[in-house]
LOFISE-545034 format. One record per residue: residue number from 1; residue in one letter; z, x, y negated of N, C-alpha, C in turn. Coordinates in steps of 0.001 Angstrom, whole numbers, plus 524288, in hexadecimal, padded with zeros to 5 digits. Atoms other than C-alpha are relative to their C-alpha. Layout:
BEGIN
{i->NUM | aa->A | nZ->Z | nX->X | nY->Y | caZ->Z | caX->X | caY->Y | cZ->Z | cX->X | cY->Y}
...
// end
This chain:
BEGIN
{i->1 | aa->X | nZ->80148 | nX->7FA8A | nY->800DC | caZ->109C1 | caX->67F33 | caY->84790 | cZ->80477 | cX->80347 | cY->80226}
{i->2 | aa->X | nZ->7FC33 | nX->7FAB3 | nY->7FCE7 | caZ->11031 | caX->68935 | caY->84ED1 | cZ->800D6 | cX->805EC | cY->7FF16}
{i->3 | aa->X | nZ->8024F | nX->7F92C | nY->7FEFD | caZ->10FA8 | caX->697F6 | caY->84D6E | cZ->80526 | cX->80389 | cY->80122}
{i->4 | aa->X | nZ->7FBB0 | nX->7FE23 | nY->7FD20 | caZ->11A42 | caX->6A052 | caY->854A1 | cZ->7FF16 | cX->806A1 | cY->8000C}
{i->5 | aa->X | nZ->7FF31 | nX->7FBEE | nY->7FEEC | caZ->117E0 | caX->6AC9D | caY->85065 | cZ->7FFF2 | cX->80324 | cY->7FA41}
{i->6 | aa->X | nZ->8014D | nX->7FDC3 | nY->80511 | caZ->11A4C | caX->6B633 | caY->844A9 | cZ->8065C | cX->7FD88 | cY->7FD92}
{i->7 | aa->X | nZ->7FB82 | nX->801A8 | nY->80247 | caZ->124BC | caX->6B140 | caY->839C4 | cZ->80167 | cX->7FB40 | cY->802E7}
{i->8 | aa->X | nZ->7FF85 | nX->80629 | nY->7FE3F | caZ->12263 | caX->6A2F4 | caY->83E73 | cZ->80094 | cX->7FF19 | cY->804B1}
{i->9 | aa->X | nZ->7FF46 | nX->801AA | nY->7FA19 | caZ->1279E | caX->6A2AA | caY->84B9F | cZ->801F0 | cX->7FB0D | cY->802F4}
{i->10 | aa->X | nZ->7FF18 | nX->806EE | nY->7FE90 | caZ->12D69 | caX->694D9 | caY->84AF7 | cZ->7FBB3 | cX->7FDAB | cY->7FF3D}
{i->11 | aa->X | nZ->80403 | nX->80319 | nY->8010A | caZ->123DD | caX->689AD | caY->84D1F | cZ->80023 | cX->7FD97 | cY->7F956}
{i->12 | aa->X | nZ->7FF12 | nX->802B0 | nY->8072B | caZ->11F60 | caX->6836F | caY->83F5C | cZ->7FE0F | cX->7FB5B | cY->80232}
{i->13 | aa->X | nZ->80108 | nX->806C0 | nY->7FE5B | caZ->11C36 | caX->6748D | caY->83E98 | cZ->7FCBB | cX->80020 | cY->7FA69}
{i->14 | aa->X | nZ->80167 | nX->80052 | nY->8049E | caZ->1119E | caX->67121 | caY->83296 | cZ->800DC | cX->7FB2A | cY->7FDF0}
{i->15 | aa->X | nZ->8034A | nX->80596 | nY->802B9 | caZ->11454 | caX->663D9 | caY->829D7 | cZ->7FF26 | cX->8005F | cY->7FB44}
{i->16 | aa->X | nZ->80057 | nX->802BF | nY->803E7 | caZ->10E75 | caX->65CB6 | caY->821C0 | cZ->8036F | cX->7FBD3 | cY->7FD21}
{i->17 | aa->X | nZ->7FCC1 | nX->803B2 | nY->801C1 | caZ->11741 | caX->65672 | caY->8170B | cZ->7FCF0 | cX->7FBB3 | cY->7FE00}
{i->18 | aa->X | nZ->80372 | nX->80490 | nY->8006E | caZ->1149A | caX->649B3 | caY->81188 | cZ->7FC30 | cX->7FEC1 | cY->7FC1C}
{i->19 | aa->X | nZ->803F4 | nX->80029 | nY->80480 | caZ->10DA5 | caX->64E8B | caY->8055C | cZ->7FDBF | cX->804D5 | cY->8023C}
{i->20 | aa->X | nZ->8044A | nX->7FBE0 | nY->7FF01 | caZ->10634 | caX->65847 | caY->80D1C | cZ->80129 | cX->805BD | cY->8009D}
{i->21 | aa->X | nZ->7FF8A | nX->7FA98 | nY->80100 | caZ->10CFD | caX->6647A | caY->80B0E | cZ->802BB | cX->800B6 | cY->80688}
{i->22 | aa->X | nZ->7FECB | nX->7FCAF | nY->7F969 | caZ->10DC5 | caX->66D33 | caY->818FB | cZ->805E5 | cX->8038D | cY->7FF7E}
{i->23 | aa->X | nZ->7F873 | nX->7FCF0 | nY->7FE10 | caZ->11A4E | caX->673A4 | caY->81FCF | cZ->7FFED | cX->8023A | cY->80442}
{i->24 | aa->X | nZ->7FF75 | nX->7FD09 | nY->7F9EB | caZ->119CC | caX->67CCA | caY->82841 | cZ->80512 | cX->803D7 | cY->800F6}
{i->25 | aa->X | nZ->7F969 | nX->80138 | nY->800A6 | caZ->12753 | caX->67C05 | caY->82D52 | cZ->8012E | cX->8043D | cY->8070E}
{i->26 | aa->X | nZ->7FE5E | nX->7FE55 | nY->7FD68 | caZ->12E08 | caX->683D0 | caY->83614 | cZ->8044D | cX->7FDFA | cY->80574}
{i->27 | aa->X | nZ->7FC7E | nX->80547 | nY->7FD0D | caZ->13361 | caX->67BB4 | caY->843B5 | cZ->8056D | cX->7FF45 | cY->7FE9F}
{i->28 | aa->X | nZ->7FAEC | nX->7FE9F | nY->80262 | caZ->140BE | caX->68120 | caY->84218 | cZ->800CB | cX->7FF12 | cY->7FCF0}
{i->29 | aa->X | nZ->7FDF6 | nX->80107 | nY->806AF | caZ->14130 | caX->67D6A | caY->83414 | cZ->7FF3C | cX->7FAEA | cY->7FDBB}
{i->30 | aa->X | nZ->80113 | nX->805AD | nY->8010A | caZ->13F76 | caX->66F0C | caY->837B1 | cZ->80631 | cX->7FEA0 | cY->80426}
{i->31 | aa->X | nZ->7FB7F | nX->800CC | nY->80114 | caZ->14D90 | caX->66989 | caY->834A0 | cZ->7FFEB | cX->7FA44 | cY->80478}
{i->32 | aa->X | nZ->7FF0F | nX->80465 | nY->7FDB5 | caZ->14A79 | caX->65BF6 | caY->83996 | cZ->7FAB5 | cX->7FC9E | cY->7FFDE}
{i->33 | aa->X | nZ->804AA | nX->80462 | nY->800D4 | caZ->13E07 | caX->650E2 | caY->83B69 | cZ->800DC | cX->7FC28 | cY->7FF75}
{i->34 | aa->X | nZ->7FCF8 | nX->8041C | nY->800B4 | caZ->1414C | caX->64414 | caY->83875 | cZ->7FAFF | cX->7FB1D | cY->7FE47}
{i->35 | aa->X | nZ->80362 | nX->804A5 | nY->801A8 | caZ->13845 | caX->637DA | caY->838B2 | cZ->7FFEE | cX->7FBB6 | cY->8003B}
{i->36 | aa->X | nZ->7FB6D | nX->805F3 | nY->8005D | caZ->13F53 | caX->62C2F | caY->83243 | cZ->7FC89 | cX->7FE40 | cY->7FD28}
{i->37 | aa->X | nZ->803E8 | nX->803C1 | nY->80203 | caZ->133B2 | caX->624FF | caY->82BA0 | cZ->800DC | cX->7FAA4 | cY->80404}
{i->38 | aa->X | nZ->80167 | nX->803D6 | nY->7FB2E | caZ->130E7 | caX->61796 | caY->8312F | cZ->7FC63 | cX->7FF3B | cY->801B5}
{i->39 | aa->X | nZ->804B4 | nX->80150 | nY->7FD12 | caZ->12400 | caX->6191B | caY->8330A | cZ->7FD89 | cX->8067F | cY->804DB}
{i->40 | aa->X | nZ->7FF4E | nX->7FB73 | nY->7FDA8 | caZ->1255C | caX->6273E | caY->83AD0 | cZ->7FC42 | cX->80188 | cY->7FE2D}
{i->41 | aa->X | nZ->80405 | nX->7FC04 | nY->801E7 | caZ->119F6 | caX->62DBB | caY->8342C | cZ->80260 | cX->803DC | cY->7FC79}
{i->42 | aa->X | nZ->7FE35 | nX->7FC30 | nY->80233 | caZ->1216D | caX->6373C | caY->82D73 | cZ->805C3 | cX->80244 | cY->801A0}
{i->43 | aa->X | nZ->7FA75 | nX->7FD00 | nY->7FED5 | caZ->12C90 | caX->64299 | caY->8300F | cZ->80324 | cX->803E8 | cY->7FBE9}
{i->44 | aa->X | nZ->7FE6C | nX->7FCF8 | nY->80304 | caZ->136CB | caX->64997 | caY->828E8 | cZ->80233 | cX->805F1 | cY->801B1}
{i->45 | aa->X | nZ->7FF56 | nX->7FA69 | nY->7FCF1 | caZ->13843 | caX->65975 | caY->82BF7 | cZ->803D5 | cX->80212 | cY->7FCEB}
{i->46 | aa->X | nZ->7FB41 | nX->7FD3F | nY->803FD | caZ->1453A | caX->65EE0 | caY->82689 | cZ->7FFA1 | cX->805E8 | cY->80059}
{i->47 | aa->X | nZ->7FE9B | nX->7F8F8 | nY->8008D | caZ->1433E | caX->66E07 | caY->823F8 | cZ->8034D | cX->80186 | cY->7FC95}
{i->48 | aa->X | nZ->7FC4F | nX->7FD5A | nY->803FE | caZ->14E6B | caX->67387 | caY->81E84 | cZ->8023B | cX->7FB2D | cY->7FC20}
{i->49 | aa->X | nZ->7FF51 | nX->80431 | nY->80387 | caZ->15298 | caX->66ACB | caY->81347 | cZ->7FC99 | cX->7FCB0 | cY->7FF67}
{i->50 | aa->X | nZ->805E9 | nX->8033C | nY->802BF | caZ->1435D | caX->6648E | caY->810BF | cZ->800A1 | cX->7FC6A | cY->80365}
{i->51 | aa->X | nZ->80351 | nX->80509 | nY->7FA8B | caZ->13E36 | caX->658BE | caY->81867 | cZ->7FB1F | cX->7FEB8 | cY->7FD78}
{i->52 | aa->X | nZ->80512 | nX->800A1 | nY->801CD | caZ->12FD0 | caX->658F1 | caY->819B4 | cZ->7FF71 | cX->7F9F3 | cY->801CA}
{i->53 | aa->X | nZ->80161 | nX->80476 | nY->7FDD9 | caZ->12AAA | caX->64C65 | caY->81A67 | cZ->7F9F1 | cX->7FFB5 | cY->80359}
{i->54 | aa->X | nZ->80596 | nX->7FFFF | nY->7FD17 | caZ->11FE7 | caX->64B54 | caY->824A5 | cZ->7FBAF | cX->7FB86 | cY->80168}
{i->55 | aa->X | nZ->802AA | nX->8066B | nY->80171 | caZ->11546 | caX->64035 | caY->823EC | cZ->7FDD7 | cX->7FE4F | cY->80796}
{i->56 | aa->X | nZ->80128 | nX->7FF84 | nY->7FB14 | caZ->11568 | caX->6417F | caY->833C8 | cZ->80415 | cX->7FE65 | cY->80397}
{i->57 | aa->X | nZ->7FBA3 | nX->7FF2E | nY->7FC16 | caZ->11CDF | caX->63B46 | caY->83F18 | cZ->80391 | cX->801AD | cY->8017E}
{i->58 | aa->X | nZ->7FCAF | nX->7FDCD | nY->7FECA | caZ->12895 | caX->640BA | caY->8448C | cZ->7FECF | cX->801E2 | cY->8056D}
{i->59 | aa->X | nZ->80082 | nX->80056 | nY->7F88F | caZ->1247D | caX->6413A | caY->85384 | cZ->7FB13 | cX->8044A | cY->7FE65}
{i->60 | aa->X | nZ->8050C | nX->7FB96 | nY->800CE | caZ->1160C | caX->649F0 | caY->84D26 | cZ->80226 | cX->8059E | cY->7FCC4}
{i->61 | aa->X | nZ->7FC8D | nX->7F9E1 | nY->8013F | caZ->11FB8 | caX->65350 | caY->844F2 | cZ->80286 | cX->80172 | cY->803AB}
{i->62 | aa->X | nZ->7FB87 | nX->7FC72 | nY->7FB08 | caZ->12815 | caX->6566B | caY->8505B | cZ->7FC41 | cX->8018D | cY->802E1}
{i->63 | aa->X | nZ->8043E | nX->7FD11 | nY->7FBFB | caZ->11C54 | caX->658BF | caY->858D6 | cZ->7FE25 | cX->804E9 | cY->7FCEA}
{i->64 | aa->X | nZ->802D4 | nX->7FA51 | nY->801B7 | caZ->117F6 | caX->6636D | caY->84F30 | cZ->80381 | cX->802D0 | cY->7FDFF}
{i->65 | aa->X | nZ->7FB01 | nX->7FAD1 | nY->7FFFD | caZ->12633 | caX->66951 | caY->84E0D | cZ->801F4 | cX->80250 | cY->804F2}
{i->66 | aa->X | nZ->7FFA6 | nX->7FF23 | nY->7F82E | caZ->1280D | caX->668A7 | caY->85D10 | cZ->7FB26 | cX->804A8 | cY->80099}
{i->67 | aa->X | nZ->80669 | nX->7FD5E | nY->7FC62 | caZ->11967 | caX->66FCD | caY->85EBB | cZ->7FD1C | cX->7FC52 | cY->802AC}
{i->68 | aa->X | nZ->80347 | nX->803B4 | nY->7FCEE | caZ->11417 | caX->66440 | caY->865E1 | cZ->7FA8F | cX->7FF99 | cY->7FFEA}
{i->69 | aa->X | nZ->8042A | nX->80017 | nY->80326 | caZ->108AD | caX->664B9 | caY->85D0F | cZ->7FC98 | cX->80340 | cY->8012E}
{i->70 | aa->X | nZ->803DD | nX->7FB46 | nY->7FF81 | caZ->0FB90 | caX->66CF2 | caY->860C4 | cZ->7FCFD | cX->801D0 | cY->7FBEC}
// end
């Protein structure tokens, strides 16, 4: 999700955490990604102090913080 105009002029990124609850996160306000599982199906998103846990790849979250994503 994108939108570039108005208050929200930075790109946003939306996840899903691992009990379901949404985040619609601001790019800039993503600290770090990190996807140390051993089975790579899941990533960790450091905003600020938090770390969301994401029930998603690391290589499919970066494509939808990059923009890659249509």
């Amino acid at each position: 999700m994108r939108r570039r105009s108005g208050a929200w002029s930075e790109p946003l990124v939306r996840l899903n955490d691992e009990e379901g609850r949404r985040h619609l996160v601001r790019v800039g306000h993503i600290n770090a990604l990190s996807g140390t599982d051993l089975l790579q199906n899941e990533t960790f998103v450091k905003l600020g102090s938090q770390i969301v846990r994401v029930p998603e790849p690391l290589d499919a979250v970066l494509e939808r913080v990059l923009g890659e994503e249509d």
